[in-house]
N, C-alpha and C positions, 0 to 999 in steps of 0.2 A: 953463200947460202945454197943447200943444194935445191933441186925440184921438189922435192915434198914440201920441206919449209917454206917456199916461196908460191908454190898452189894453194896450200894452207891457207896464208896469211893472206892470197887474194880473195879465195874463198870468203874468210870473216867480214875482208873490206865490203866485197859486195853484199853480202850476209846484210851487213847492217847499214849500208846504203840502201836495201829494200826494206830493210825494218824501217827508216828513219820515213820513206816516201809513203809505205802502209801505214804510218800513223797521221801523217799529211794528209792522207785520200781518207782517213777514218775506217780501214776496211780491219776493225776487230778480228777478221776472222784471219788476213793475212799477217798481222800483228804477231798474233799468239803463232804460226807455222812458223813466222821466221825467230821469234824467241827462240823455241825450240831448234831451229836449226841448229843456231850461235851458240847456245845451250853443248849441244852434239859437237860442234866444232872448238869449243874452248876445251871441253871434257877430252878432247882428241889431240888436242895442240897441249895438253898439258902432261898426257901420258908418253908423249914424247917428246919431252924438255923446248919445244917452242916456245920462246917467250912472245906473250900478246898483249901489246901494251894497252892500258886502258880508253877504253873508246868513251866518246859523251852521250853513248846509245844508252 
C-alpha cells in the first residue's frame, strides 16, 4: 500500500471515529461537517481506485 492509500484510509478511519463521537455528544452541527468530510473523502478514494470498505457509520 503506498502513502496516499494508507493517509487516505486513515483519514476516513478517523473521519468517522469523529462522526461516530459528534453524534454521542448530539453536536448536529459537528455531525453534518464530518458527513461532509467522509462525503469528500469517499468521492476522492473512489477517483483513485481505493477500495473503502463499508463502515457502520
Amino acid at each position: 500500500m503506498d502513502a496516499f492509500t494508507a493517509g487516505l484510509l486513515q483519514r476516513i478511519r478517523a473521519t468517522e471515529s469523529d462522526l461516530t463521537r459528534a453524534r454521542a455528544e448530539g453536536d448536529d452541527f459537528l455531525v453534518e461537517a464530518q458527513l461532509g468530510e467522509l462525503d469528500d473523502l469517499r468521492r476522492l478514494a473512489a477517483e483513485h481506485g481505493v477500495e473503502v470498505h463499508a463502515s457502520t457509520v
